[in-house]
C-alpha positions in Angstrom: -35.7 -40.8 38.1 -32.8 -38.8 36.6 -30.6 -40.9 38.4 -32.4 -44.1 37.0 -32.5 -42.5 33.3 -29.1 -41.8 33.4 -27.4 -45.5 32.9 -30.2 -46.6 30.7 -29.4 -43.5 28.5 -26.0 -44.7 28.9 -26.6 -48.5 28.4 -28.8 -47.5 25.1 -26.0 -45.6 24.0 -23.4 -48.2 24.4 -25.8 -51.0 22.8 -26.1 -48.9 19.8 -21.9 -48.9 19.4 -22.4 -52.3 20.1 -24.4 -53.2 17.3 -22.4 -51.1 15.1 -19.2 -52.7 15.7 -20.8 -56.4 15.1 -22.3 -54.6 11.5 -18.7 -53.1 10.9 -17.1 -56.3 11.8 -18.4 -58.6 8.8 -18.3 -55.0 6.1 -14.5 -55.1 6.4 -14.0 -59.0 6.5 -16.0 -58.7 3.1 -14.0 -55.5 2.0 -10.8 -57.3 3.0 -12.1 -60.7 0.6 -12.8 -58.5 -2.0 -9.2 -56.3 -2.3 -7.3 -59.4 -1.1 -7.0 -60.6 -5.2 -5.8 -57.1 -6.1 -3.8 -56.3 -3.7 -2.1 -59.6 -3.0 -1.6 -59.4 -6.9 0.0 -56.5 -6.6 2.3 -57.5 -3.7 2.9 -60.7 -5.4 4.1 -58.7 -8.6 6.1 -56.1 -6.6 8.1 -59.2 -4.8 8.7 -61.2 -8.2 10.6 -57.7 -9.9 12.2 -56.4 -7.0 13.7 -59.8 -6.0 17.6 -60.5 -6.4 18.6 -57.0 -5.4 16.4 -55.7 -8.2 14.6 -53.1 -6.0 17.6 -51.6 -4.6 19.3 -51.5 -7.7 16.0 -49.4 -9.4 15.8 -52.6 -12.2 12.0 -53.8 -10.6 11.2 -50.0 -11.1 12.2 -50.7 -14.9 10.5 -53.5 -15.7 7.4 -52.1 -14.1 7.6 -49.6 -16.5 7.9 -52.0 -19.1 5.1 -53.5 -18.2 3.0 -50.3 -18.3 4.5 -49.8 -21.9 3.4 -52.7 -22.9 0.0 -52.9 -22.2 -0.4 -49.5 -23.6 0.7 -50.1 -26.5 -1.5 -53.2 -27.5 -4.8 -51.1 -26.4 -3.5 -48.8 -29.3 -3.1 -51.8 -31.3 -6.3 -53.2 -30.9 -7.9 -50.7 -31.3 -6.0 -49.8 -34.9 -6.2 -53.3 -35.9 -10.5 -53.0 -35.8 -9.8 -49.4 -37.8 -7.6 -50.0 -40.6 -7.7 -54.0 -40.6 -10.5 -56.3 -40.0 -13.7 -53.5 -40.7 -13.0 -53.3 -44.2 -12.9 -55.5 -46.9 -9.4 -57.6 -47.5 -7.9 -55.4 -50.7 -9.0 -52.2 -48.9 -7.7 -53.2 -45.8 -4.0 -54.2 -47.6 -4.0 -50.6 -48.8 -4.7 -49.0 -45.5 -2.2 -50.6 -44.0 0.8 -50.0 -46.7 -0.6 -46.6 -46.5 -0.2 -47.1 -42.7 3.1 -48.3 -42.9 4.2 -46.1 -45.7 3.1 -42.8 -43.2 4.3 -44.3 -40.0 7.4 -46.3 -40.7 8.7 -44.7 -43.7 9.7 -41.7 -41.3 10.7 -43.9 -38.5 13.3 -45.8 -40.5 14.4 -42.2 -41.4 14.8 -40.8 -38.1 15.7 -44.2 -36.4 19.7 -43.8 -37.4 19.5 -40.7 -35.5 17.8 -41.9 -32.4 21.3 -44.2 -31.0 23.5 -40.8 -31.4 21.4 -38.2 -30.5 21.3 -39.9 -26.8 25.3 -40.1 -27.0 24.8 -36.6 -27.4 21.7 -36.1 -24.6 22.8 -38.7 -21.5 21.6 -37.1 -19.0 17.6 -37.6 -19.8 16.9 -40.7 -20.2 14.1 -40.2 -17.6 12.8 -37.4 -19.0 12.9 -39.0 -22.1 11.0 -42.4 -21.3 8.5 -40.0 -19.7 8.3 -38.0 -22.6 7.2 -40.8 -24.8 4.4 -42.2 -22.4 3.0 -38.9 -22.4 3.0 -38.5 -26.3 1.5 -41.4 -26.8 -1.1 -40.9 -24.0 -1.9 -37.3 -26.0 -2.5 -39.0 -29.6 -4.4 -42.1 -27.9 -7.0 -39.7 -27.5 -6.1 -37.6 -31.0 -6.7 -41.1 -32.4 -9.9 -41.5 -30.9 -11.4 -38.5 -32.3 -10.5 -40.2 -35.6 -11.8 -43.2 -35.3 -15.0 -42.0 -34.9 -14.7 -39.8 -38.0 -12.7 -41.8 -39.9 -10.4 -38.6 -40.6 -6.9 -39.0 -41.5 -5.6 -37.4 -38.6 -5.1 -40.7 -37.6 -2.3 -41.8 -39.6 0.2 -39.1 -38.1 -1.0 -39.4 -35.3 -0.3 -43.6 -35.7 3.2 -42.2 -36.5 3.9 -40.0 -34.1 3.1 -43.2 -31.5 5.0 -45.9 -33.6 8.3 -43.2 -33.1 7.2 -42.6 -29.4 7.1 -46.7 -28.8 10.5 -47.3 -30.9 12.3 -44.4 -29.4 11.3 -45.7 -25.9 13.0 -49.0 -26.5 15.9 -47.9 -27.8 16.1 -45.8 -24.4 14.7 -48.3 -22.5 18.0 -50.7 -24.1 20.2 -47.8 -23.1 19.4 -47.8 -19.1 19.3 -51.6 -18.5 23.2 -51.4 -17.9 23.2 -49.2 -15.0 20.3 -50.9 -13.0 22.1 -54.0 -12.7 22.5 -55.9 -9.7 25.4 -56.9 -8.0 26.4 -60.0 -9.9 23.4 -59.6 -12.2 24.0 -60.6 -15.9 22.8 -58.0 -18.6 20.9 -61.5 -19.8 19.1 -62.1 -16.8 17.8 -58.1 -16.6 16.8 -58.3 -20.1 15.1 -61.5 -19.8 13.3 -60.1 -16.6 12.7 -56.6 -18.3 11.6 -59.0 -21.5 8.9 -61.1 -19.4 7.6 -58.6 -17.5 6.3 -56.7 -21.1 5.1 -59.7 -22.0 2.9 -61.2 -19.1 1.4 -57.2 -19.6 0.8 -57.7 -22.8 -1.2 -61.0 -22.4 -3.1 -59.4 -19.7 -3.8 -56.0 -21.6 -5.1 -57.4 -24.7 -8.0 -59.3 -23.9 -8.8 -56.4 -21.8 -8.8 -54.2 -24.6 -10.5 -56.4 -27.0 -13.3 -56.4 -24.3 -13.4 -52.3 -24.4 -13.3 -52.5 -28.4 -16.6 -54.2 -27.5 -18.1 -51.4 -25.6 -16.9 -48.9 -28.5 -14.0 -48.2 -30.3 -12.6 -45.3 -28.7 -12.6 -47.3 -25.3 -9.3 -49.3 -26.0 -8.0 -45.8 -26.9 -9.4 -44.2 -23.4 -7.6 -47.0 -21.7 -4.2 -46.8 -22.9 -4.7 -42.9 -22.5 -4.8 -44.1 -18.8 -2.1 -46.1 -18.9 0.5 -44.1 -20.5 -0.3 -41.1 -18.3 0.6 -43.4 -15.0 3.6 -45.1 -17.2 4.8 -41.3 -17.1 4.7 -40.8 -13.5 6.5 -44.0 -13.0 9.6 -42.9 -15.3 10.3 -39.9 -13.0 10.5 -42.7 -9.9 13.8 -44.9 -11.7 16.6 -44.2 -9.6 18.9 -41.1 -10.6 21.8 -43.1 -11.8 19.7 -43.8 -14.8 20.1 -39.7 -16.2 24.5 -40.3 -14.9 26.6 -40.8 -18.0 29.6 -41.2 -15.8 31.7 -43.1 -17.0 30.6 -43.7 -20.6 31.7 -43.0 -24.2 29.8 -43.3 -27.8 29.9 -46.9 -29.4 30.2 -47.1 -33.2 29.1 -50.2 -34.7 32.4 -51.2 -36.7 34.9 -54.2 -35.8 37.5 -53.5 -38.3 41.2 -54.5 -37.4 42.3 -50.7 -36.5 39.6 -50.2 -34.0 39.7 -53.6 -32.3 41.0 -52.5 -29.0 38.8 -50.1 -27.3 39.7 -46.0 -27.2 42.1 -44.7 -29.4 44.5 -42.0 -27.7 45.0 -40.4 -31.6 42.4 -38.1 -33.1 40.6 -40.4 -35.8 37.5 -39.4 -38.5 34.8 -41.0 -36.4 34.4 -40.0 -33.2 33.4 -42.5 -30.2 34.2 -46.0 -29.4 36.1 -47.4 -31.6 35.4 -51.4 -31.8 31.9 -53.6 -30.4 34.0 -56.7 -31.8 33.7 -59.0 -34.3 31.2 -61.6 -32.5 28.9 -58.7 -31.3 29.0 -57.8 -35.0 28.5 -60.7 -36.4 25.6 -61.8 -34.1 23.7 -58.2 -34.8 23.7 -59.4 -38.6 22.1 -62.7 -37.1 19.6 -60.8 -34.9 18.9 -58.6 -37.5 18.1 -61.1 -39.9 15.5 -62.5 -37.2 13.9 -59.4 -36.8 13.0 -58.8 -40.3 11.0 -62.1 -40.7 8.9 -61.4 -37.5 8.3 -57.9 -39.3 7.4 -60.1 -42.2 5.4 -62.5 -40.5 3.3 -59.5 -38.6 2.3 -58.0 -42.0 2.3 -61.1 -44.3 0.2 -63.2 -42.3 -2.1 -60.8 -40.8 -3.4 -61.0 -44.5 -2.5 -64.2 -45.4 -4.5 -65.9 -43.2 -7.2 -63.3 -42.9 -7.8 -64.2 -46.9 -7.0 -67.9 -46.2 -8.0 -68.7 -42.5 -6.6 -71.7 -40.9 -8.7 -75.2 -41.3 -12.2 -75.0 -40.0 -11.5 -71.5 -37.9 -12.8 -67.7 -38.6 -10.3 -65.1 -39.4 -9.5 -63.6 -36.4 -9.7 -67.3 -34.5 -6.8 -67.9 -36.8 -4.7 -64.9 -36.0 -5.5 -65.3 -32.9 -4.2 -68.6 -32.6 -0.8 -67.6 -34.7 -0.7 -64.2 -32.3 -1.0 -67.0 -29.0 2.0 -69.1 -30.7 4.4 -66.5 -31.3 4.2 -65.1 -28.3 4.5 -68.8 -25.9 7.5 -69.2 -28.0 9.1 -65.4 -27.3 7.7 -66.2 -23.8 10.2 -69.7 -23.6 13.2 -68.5 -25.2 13.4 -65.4 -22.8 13.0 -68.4 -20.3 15.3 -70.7 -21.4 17.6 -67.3 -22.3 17.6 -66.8 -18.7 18.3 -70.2 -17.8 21.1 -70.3 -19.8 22.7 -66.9 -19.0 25.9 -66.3 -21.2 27.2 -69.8 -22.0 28.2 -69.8 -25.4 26.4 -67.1 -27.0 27.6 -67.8 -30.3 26.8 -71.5 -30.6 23.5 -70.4 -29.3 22.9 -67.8 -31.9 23.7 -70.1 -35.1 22.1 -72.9 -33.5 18.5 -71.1 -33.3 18.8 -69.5 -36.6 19.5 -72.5 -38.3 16.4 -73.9 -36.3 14.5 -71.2 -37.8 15.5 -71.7 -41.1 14.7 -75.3 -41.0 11.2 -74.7 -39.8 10.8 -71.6 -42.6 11.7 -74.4 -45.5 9.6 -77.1 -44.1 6.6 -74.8 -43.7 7.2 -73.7 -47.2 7.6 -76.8 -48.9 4.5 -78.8 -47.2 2.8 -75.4 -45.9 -0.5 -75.6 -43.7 -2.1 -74.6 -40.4 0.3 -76.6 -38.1 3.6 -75.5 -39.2 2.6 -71.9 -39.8 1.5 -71.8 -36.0 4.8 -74.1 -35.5 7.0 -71.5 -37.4 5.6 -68.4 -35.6 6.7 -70.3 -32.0 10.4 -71.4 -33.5 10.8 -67.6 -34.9 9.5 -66.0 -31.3 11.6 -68.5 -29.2 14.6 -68.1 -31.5 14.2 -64.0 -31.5 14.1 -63.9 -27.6 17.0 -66.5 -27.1 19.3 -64.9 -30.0 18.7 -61.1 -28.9 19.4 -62.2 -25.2 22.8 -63.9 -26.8 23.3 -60.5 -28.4 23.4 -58.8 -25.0 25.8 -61.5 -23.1 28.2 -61.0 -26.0 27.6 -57.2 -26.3 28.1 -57.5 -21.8 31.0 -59.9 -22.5 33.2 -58.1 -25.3 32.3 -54.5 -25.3 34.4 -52.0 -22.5 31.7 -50.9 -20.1 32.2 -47.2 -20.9 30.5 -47.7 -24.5 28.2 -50.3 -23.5 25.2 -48.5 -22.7 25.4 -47.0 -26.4 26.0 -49.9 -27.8 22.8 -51.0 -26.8 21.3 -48.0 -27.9 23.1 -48.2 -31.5 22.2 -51.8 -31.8 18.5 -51.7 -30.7 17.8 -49.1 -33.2 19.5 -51.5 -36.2 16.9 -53.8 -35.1 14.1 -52.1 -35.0 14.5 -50.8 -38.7 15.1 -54.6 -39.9 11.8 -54.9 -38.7 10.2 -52.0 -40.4 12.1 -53.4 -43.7 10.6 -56.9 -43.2 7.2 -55.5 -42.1 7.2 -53.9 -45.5 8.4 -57.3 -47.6 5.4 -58.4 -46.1 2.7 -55.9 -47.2 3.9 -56.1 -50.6 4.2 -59.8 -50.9 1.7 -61.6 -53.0 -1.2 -63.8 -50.3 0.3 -67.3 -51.7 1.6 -69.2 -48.5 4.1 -71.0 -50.3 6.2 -68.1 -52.1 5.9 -65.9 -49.2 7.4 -68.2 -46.8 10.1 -69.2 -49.0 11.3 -65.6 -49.4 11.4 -66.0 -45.7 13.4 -68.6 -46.0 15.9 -66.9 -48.6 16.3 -63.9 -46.2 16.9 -65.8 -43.4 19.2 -68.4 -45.1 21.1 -65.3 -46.0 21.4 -63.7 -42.7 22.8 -67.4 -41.0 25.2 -68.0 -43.9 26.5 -64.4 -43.8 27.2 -65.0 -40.1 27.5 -68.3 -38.9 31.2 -68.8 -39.9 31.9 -65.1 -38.1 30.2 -66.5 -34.9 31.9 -70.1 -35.1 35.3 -68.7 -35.6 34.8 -66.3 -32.4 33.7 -69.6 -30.5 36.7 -71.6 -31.3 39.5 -68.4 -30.9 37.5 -67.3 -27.4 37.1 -63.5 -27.1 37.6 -60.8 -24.3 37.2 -61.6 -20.3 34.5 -61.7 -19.4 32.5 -58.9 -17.8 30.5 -59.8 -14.4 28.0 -62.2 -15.3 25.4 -63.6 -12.4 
């Protein structure tokens, strides 16, 4: 009997592994179905920014990290925007946000000058750095959630102390593309990359975050709290090089005729480079000029149109729609940027501000829904392909041991032109046509102050050219 029991025992055993193996079998087909979106997703992301060489060189690393930056940054946005924008009445919400401005970018334009040197002076932490800004900003996410509950004004330093973290990362961020490039990798092409990858995050992020806003206010705020802690991790993971100074020297933004020729070997007043050239000059007063009407767009039609929605649509429909448009035209021209690589920056640059200006007077003179969502697309496709011009020339005329703080120097200019036209805009009365045509003035005045500056560059040539993909 023992001897009979024993192989049914057995037999029962082994059935019962049986049947659990054929259960098993179909869980992990179903478990496999169900990761296969996220993490073919994923591997489908991690090919696209390590291609080229960009994984070896640490550059898919970077614009992963731009990415994370990004989409933490518009959960903080969406989140302020409900706050101190659309759950008040219009003239309250205009002086909430010039109060906003006033606390947050006041300071910033400030300290901004001292952001491009003070890295001169601290190469070797760029990582830390980056990392040190994620974190920041994931520590007042949730110092700004505690106010938006209580409506206390904690929040508006605490709005500031992120607005510096986000500007001071970029102008970081500007400073390390150089020594993650690629063999034969243009500084265009890395920046265009870099570029794309914030902005395919930031398309994802912000419906994402307008659904939390949903669930509560403080959940947009939880989220990029998330976000920024992992972006922090991920800044300690860029290769070392990016902490090396090796190699480099302090750029100073001047192109007169006694500094046109790289390092001087005599002592002179200011320290550092000593020439970025006349065209890189020249086509930072162009860039500069564009960046000040998308700060003045930002501000000027966030009310505009929140007072005066577009035909037949809500308020936020319509700011929605101009939001969609700005960003499928900075989307393009970092395409087309790409495409184009380095031929004739110059011609590029006058050629796209003048497009800009044309579609600033035209949407002045016969102003309505279509051109204003036209003119936000022409200003975000010129900004992306004239900035991207900006870095062939900068990659093309500046010596290689100053070019990293060039970038630096230069992406700091920017970013205060766009504090400058952000505040244009808060202050400008909410009549389309006089708003836009100020627009036009300051833009008219940036081409006409450069164009002949850029053209004559064109037509006399300039330096070799560095290595350009």
């Amino acid at each position: 009997m023992a001897a009979a029991r024993t192989p049914q025992g057995a037999t029962g055993v082994g059935g019962g592994s049986g049947r659990i193996t054929q259960m098993t079998g179909p869980v992990r087909a179903v478990g496999r179905a169900l990761h296969l979106p996220f993490t073919g997703t994923a591997r489908g992301i991690r090919k696209a920014t390590h291609a080229h060489g960009a994984g070896e060189s640490g550059l898919g690393k970077l614009i992963e990290l731009h990415a994370v930056n990004g989409a933490g940054d518009v959960m903080i946005t969406v989140a302020l925007a409900s706050t101190v924008f659309f759950s008040v009445p219009t003239d309250e919400a205009r002086g909430r946000v010039a109060l906003y401005l006033a606390i947050t970018m006041a300071p910033f334009t400030v300290l901004a000058p001292v952001i491009g040197p003070l890295l001169d002076r601290l190469p070797h932490g760029r990582r830390a750095a980056m990392a040190g800004s994620m974190l920041a900003r994931a520590m007042l996410a949730l110092i700004i959630a505690g106010a938006v509950a209580t409506g206390s004004l904690e929040l508006y330093p605490a709005a500031l102390g992120v607005l510096v973290a986000s500007k001071g990362y970029g102008v970081v961020r500007s400073a390390v593309v150089p020594r993650l490039l690629p063999p034969r990798f243009s500084l265009v092409k890395a920046n265009s990359r870099v570029t794309l990858g914030g902005l395919l995050a930031t398309g994802i992020a912000a419906p994402i975050g307008a659904g939390l806003q949903a669930v509560g206010p403080r959940w947009p705020l939880y989220g990029a709290f998330v976000i920024f802690i992992a972006g922090t991790f991920l800044s300690f993971s860029l290769p070392p090089k990016v902490d090396s100074a090796k190699g480099e020297d302090v750029a100073l933004l001047a192109a007169d005729e006694e500094h046109l020729h790289g390092p001087h070997v005599k002592p002179v007043k200011r320290p550092g480079l000593r020439t970025v050239g006349t065209a890189v000059t020249h086509a930072l007063g162009a860039n500069a000029a564009l960046r000040w009407l998308s700060g003045f767009l930002t501000f000027f039609l966030a009310f505009l149109l929140r007072e005066h929605p577009l035909t037949g649509e809500s308020a936020a429909v319509s700011l929605g729609l101009v939001a969609v448009s700005a960003g499928a035209g900075n989307a393009l021209g970092t395409a087309v940027g790409a495409w184009l690589r380095s031929r004739a920056p110059e011609i590029i640059i006058v050629t796209v501000v003048a497009f800009v200006l044309g579609a600033a007077i035209t949407a002045a003179i016969f102003f309505g829904a279509f051109l204003v969502a036209c003119l936000t697309a022409v200003a975000g496709f010129s900004q992306a392909l004239s900035k991207l011009s900006l870095d062939a020339l900068i990659q093309r005329d500046v010596p290689e041991l100053v070019r990293t703080s060039a970038f630096a120097r230069s992406e700091t200019l920017l970013q205060v032109s766009w504090v400058f036209g952000g505040a244009v805009g808060i202050v400008m009365p909410l009549n389309g046509y006089l708003g836009l045509s100020v627009a036009a003035a300051v833009v008219a005045a940036g081409w006409l102050a450069t164009a002949k500056g850029l053209l004559s560059s064109a037509r006399h040539g300039s330096a070799p050219k560095a290595r350009v993909a």
